[in-house]
BATI-584911 format. One line per 5 residues: for each residue x, y, z of N, C-alpha, C. Coordinates in steps of 0.2 Angstrom, whole numbers, plus 2048, in hexadecimal, padded with zeros to 3 digits. Example, Ala and Ser with C-alpha at 12.3 -4.5 7.8 and 13.67 -1.06 7.14 Angstrom:
! BATI-584911
842 7E4 827 83E 7EA 827 842 7F0 827 | 840 7F5 823 844 7FB 824 840 800 827
END
This chain:
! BATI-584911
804 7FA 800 800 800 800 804 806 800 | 807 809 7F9 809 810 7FA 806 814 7FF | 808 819 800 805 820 806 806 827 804 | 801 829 807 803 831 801 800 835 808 | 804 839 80C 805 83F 811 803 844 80E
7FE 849 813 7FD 84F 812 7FC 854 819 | 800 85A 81B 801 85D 81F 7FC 864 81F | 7F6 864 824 7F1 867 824 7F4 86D 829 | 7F5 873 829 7F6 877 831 7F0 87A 832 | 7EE 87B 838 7E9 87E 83C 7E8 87F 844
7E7 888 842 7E8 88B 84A 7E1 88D 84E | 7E3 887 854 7DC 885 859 7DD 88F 85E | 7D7 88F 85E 7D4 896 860 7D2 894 868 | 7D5 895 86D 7D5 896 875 7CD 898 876 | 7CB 897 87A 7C3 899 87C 7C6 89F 881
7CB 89E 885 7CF 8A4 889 7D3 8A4 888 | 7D7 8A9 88B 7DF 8A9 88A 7E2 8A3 890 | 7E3 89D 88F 7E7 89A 891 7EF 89A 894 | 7EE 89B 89A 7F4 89D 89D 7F8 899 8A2 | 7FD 897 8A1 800 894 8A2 808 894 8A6
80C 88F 8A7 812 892 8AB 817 896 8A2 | 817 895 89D 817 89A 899 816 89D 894 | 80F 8A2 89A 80E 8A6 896 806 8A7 892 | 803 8AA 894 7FC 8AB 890 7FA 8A7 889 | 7F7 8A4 886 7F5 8A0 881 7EF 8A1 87E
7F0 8A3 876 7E9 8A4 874 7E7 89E 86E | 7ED 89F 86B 7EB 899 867 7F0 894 866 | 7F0 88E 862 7F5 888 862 7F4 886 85E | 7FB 887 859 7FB 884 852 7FC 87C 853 | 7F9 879 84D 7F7 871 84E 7F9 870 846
7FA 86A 845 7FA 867 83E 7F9 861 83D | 7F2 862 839 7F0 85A 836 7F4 856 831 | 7F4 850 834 7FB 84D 82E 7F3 843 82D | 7F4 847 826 7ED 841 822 7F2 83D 81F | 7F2 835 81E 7F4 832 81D 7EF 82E 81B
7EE 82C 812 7EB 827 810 7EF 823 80A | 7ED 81F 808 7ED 81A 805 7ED 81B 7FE | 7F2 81E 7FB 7F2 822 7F4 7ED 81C 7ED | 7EE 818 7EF 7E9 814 7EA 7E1 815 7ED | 7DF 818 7F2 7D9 816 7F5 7D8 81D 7FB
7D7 822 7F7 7D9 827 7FB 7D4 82B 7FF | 7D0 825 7FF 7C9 827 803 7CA 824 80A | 7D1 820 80C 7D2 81B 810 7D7 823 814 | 7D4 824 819 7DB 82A 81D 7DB 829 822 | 7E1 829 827 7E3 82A 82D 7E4 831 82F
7E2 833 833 7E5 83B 837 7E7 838 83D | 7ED 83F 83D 7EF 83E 843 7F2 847 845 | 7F6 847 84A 7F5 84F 84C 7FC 850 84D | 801 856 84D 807 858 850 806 861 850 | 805 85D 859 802 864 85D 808 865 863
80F 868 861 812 869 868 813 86F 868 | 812 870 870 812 876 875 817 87A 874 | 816 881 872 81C 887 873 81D 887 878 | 825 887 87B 82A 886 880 82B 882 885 | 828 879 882 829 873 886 82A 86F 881
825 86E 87C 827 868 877 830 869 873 | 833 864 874 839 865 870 838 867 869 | 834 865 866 832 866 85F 82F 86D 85D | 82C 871 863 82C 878 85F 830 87D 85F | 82F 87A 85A 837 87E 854 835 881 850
838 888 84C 837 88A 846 835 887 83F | 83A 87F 841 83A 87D 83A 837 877 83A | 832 877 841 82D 872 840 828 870 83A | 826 877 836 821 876 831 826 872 82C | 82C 877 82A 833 872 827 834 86B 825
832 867 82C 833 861 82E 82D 85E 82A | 828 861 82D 823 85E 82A 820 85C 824 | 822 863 81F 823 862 817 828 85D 816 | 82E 85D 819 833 859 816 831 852 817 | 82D 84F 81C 82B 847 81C 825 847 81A
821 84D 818 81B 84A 812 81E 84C 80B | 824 84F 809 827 84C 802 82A 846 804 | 82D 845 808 833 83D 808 82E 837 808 | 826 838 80B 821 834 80A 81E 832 803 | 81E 836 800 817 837 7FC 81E 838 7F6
824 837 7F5 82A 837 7EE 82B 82F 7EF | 82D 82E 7F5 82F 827 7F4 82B 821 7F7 | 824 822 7F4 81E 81E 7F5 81F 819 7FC | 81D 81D 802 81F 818 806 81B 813 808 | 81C 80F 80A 817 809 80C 816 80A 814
80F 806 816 80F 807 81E 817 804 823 | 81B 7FE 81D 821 7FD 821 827 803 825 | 826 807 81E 82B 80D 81D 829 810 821 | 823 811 822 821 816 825 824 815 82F | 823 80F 831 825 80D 839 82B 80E 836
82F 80B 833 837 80B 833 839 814 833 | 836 818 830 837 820 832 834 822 839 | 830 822 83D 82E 823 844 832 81F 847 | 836 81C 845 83C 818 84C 843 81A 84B | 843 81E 845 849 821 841 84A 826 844
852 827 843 854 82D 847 853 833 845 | 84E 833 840 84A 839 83C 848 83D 841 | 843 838 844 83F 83B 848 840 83B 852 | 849 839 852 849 837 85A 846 83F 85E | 849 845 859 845 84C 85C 83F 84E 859
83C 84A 85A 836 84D 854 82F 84B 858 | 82D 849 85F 829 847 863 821 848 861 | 820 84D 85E 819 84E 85D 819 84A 855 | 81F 84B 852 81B 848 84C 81B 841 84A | 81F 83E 850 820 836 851 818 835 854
816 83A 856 80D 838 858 809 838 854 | 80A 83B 84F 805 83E 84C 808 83A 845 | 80B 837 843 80C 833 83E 80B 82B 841 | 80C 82B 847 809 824 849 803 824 84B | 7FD 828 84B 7F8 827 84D 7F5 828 847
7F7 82E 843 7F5 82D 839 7F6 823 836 | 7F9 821 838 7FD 81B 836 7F7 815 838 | 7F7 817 83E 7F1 810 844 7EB 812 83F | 7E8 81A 83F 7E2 81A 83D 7E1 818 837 | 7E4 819 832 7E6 815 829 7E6 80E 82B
7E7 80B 82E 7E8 804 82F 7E1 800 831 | 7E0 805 837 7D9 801 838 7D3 803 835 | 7D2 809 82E 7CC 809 82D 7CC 80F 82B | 7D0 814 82C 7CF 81C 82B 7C8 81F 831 | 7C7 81C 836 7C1 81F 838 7C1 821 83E
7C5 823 842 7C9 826 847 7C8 821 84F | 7C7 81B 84A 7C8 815 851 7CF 813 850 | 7D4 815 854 7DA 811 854 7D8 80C 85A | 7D6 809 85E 7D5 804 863 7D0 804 864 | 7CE 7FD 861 7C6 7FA 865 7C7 7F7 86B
7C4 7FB 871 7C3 7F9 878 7BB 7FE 878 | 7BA 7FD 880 7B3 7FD 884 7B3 806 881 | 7B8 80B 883 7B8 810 881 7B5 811 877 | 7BA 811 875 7B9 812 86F 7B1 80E 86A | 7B0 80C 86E 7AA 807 86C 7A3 80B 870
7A4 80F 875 79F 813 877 79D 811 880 | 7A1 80A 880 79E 807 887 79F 809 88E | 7A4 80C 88D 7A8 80D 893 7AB 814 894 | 7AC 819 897 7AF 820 899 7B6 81F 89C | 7B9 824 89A 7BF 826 89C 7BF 82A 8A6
7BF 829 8A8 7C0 831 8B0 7C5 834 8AF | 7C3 839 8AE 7C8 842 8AB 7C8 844 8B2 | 7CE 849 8B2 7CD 850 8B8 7CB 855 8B4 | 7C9 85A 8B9 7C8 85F 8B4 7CC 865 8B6 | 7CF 868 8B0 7D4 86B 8B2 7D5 874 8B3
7D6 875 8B8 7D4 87C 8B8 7DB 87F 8B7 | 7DB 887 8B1 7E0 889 8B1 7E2 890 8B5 | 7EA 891 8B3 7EB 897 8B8 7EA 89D 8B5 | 7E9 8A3 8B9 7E4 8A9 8B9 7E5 8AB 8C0 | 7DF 8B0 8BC 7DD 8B5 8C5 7DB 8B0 8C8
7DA 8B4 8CF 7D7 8B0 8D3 7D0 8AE 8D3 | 7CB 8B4 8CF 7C4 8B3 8CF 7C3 8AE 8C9 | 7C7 8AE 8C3 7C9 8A8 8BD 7C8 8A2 8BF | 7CD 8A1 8C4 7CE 89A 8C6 7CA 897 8CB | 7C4 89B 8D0 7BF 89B 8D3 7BA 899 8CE
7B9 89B 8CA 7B5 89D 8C3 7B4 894 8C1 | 7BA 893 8BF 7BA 88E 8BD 7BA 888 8C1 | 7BE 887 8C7 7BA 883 8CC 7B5 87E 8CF | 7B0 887 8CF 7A9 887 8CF 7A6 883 8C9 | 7A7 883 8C1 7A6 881 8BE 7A6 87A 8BD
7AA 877 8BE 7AD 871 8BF 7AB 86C 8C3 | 7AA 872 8CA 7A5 86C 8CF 79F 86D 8CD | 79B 86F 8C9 794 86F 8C9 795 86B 8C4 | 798 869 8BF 799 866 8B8 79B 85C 8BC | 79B 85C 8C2 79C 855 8C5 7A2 853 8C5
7A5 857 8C4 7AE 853 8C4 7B1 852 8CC | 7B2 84B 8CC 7B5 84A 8D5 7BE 84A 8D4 | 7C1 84C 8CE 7C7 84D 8CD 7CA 855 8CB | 7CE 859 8CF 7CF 85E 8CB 7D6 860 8CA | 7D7 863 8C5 7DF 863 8C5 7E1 86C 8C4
7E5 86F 8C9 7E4 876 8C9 7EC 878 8C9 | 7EC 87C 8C3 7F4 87E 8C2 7F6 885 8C5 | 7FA 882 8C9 7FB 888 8CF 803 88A 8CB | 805 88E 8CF 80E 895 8CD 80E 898 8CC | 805 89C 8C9 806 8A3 8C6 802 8A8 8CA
800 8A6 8D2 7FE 8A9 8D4 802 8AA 8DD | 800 8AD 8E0 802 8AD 8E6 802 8A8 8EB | 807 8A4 8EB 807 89F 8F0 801 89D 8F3 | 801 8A7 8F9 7FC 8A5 8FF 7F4 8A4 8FB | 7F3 8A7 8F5 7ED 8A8 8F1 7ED 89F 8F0
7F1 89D 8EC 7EF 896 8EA 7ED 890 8F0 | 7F0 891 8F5 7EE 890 8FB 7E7 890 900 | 7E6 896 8FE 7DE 899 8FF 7DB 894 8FA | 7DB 895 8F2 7D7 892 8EF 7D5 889 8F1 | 7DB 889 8F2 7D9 87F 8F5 7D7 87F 8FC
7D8 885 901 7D2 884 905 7CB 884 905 | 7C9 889 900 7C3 888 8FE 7C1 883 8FA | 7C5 880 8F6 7C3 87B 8F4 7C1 877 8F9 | 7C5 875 8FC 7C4 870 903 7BF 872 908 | 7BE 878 907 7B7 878 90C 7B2 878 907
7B0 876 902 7AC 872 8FF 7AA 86C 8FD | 7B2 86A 8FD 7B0 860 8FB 7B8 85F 8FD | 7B5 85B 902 7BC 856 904 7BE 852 900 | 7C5 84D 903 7C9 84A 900 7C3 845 8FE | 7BF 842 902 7BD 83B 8FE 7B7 83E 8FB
7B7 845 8F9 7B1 846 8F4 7B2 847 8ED | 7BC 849 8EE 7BD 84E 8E9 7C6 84F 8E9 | 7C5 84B 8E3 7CF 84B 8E3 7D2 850 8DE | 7D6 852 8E4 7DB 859 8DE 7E3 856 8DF | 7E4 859 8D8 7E8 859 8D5 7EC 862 8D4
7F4 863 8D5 7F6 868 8D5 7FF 866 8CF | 7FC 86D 8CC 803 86A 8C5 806 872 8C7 | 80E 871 8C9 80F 877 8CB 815 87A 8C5 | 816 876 8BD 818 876 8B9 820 878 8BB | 823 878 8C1 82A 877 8C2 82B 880 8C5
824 881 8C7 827 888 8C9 82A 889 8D0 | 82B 883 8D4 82E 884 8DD 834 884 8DC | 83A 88A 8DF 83F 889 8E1 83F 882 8E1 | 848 87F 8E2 848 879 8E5 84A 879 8ED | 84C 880 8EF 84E 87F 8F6 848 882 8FA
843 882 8F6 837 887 8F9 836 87F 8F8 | 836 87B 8F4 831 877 8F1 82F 871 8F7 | 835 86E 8FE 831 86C 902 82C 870 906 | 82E 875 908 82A 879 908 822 87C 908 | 823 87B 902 81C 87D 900 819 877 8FD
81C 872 8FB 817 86B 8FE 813 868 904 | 819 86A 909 815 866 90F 80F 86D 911 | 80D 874 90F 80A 877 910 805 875 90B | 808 872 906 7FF 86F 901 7FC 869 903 | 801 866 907 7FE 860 908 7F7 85F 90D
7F9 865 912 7F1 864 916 7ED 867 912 | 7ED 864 90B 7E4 866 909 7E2 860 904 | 7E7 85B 907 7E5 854 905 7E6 851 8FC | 7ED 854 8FA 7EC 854 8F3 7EF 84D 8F1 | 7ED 84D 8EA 7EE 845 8E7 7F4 845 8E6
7F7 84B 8E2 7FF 84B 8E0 800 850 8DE | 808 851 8DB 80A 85A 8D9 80C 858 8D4 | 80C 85B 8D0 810 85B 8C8 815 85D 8CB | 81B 85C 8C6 822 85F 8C7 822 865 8C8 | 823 863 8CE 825 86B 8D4 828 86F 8D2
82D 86D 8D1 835 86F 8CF 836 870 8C7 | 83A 874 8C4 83A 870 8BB 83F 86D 8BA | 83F 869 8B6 842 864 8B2 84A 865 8B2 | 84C 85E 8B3 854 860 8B0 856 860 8B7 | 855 860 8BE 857 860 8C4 857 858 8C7
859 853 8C6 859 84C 8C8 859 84C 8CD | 860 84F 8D1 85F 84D 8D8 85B 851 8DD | 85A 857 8DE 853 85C 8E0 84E 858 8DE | 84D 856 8D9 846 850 8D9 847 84B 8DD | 84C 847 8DB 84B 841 8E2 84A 842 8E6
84F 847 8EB 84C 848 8EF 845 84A 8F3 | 842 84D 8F0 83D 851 8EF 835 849 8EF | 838 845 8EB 837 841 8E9 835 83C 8F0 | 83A 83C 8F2 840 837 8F8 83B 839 8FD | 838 840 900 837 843 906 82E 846 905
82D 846 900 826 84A 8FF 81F 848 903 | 81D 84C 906 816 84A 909 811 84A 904 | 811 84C 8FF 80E 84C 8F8 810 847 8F2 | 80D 843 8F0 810 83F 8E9 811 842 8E2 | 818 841 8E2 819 846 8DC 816 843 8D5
816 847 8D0 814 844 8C9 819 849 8C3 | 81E 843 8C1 823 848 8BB 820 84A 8B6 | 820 84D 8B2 81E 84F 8AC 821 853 8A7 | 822 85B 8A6 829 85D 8A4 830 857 8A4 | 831 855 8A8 837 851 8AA 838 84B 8A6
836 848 8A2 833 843 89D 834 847 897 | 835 84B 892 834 850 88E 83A 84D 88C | 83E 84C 885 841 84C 884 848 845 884 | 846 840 88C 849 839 88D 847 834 88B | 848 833 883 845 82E 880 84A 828 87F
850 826 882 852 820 880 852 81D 886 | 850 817 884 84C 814 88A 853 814 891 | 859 812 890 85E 811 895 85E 81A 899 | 85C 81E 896 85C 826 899 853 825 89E | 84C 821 89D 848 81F 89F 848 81C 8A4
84C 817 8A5 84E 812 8A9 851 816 8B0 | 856 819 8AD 85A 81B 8B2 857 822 8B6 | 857 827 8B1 84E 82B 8B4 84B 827 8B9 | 845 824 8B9 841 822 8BD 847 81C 8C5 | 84B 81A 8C1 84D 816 8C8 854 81B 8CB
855 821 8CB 856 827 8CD 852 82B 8D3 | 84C 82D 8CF 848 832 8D1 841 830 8D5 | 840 829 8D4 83D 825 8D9 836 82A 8D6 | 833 82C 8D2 82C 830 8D2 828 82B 8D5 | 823 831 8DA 81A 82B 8DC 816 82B 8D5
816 82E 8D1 811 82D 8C8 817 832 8C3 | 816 82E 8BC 817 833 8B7 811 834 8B3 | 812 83B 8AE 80D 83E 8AC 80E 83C 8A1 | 809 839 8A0 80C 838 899 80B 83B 893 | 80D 841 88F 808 844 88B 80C 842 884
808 83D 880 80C 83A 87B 80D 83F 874 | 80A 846 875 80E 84B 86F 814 84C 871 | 817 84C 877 81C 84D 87A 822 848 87C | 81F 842 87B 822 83C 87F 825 839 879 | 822 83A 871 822 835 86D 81D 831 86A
818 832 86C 812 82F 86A 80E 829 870 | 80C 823 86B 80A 81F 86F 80D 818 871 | 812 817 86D 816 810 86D 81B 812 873 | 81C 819 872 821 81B 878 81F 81E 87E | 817 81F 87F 813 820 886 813 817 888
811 812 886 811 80D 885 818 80C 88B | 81E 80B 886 825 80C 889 826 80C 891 | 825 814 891 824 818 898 81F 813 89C | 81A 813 89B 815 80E 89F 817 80A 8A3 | 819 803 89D 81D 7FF 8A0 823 7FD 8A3
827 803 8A3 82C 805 8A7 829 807 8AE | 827 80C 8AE 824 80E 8B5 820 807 8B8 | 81B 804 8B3 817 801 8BA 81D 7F9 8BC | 821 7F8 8B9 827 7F3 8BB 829 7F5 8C2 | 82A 7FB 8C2 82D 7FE 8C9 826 803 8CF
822 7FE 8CE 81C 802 8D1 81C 809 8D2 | 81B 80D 8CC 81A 814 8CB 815 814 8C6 | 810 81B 8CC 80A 81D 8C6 80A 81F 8C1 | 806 81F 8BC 805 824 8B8 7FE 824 8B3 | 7FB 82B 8B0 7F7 82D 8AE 7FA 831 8A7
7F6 831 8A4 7F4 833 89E 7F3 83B 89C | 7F4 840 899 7F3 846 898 7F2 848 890 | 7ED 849 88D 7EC 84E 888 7F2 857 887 | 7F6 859 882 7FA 85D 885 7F6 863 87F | 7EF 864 882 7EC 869 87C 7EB 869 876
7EB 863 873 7E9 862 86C 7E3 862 86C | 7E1 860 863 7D9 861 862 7D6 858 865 | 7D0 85B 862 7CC 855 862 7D1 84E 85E | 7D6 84D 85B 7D7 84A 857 7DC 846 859 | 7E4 849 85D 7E5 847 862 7E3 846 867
7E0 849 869 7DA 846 871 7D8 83E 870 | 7D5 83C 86A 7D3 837 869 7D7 833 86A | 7DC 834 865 7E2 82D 864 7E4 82C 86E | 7E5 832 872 7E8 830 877 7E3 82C 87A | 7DD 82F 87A 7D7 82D 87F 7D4 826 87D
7D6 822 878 7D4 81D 876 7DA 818 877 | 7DF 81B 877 7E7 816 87A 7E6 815 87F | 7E3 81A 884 7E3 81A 88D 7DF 815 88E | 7DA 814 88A 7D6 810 88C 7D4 808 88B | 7DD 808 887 7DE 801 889 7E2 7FD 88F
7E2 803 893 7E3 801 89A 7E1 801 8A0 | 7E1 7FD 8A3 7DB 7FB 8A9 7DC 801 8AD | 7D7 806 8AA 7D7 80F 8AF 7D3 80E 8B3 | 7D5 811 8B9 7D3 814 8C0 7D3 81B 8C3 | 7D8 81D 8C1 7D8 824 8C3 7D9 829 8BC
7D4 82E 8BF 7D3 835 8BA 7DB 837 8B5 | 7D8 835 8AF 7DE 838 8AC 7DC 841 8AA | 7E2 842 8A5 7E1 849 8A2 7E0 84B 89A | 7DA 847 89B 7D6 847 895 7D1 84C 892 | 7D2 852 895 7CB 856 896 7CD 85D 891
7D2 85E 88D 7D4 863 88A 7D0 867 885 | 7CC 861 880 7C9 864 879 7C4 869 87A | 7C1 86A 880 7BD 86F 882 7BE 876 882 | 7C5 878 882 7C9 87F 882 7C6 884 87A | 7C7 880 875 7C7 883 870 7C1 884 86B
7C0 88B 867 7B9 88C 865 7BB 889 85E | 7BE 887 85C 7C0 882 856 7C3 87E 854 | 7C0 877 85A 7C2 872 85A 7BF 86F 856 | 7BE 86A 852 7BE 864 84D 7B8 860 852 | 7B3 862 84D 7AE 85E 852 7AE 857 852
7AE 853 859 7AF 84B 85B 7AA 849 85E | 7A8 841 860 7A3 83E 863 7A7 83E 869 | 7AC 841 86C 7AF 842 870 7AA 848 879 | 7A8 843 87C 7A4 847 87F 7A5 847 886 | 7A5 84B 88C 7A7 84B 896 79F 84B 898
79F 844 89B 799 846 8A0 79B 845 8A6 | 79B 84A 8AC 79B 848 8B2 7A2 845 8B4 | 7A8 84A 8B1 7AD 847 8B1 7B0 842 8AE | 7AC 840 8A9 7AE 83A 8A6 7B0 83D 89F | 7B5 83A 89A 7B5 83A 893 7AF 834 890
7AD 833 88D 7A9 82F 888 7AA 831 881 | 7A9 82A 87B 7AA 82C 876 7A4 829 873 | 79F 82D 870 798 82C 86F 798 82B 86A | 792 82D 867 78E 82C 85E 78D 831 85B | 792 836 85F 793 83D 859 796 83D 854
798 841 84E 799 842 84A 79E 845 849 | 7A5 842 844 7AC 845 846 7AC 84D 83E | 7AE 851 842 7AE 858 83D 7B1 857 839 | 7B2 85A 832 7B7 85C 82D 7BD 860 830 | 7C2 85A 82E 7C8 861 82E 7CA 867 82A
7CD 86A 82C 7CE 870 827 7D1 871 822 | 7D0 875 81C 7D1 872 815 7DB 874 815 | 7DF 86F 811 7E5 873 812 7E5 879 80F | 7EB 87E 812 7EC 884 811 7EF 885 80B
END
């Protein structure tokens, strides 16, 4: 089966300004990469290469570059689905994380049917839900109250709230109030502090979170600091969860030694960032060998990545709230049978949208 690639770009439009540890966000350039079946070109796989200004290694100047050059290298020297794996394990792409996603999830979907099931389980078949947190971002203080509020009324008993950009003693407040509304065993938070603690504040200001009963903190600290982690790690009254810190360690003996170093309580997996799915896979298995958790995260792609994660996840016996809840941010998102009730993801009997015409 030759293959014929085509790189579609399109910029998702924020419902807010999304603010983050940096920096405000309005929009997020994404690009569709269709792969079909040049004899049968009604047969397409889609997949998404969506990575984040100032965390994905890949966003780069010359990432549209890259992208043209492996949809000519495609589509000139007729590749076959072989070709195609033999390039995604290639040292083409060891720096190129989001397109190693988005070309193997374009690949699964062409294989099994063009119809945006890469994996038949309970999930993708309708039967069974995913449990989301819902994830509140940073802002003012009346923002993040705003949002909250919203949240808990919407049924969610997970919530995950991105703290650093506010005052300490304010962020502080906010989870009291949370807590004098719904207890731990009513209602689990989650705190991602995106690596903004000093490393000589950050016991510190743990054991001050911990009397409000939290599930775990995102990398306290930022990345690149091993031993400040372990320790950190070694002593915390709070369970930590890496995430940053995973960016970029993709040979597996650099994974290996990561995790039996740093002794993490969970890792966080966002497979635009990780390398896709065969390489969250990887991670998984690594970690649960050494009884370490981990979950699952959407890293603000459309509906289109969201799927491909959300239906990988759920080839695995879940029990706790992943971070699947993203597609909702944006007023031109790709409409999916991708649906949240009551904290849950479900994928229903809706109807998937047309993509955007290429440019």
């Amino acid at each position: 089966m030759p293959l014929q690639l085509s790189v579609t770009p399109h910029q998702l439009q924020f419902k807010f300004d999304a603010r983050t540890s940096r920096g405000a966000m309005r929009t997020h350039q994404v690009y569709y990469l269709q792969l079909c079946d040049s004899e049968d070109q009604k047969l397409t796989g889609i997949g998404e290469c969506a990575p984040l200004q100032g965390l994905s290694i890949d966003a780069r100047p010359d990432l549209e570059a890259k992208l043209k050059q492996f949809e000519k290298e495609v589509n000139e020297n007729l590749f076959t689905p072989d070709d195609l794996l033999q390039l995604l394990n290639s040292e083409d792409l060891r720096d190129w994380p989001a397109i190693r996603f988005a070309l193997e999830t374009a690949l699964l979907d062409l294989q099994r049917g063009g119809r945006k099931i890469l994996y038949k389980n309970d999930f993708s078949l309708g039967k069974a839900g995913i449990p989301i947190n819902g994830l509140i971002w940073m802002g003012e203080k009346d923002f993040m109250q705003e949002q909250i509020r919203k949240k808990l009324a919407e049924g969610y008993t997970c919530l995950k709230l991105k703290i650093g950009s506010l005052d300490f003693a304010t962020e502080l407040e906010l989870l009291q109030r949370i807590r004098e509304v719904a207890g731990p065993e009513d209602l689990t938070i989650r705190v991602d502090a995106n690596g903004a603690f000093a490393p000589d504040e950050a016991l510190r200001k743990l054991e001050r979170l911990a009397r409000y009963s939290l599930h775990s903190i995102e990398q306290p600290i930022r990345q690149g600091q091993p031993e400040q982690m372990q320790q950190l790690c070694a002593y915390t009254p709070i369970p930590i969860a890496l995430d940053e810190e995973l960016i970029g360690v993709q040979e597996a003996t650099q994974q290996v030694d990561m995790l039996n170093f740093i002794k993490p309580q969970y890792i966080i997996l966002k497979p635009t960032l990780v390398g896709g799915l065969q390489a969250s896979a990887d991670w998984i298995k690594l970690a649960e060998q050494r009884k370490i958790g981990w979950w699952m995260t959407s890293a603000l792609e459309s509906n289109i990545g969201l799927n491909a994660i959300s239906q990988f996840t759920a080839n695995y016996d879940i029990h706790m709230p992943q971070g699947l809840g993203t597609g909702q941010l944006y007023h031109n998102n790709i409409a999916s049978p991708l649906q949240i009730n009551k904290g849950w993801l479900w994928y229903s009997d809706g109807i998937w949208g047309q993509l955007p015409e290429q440019a």
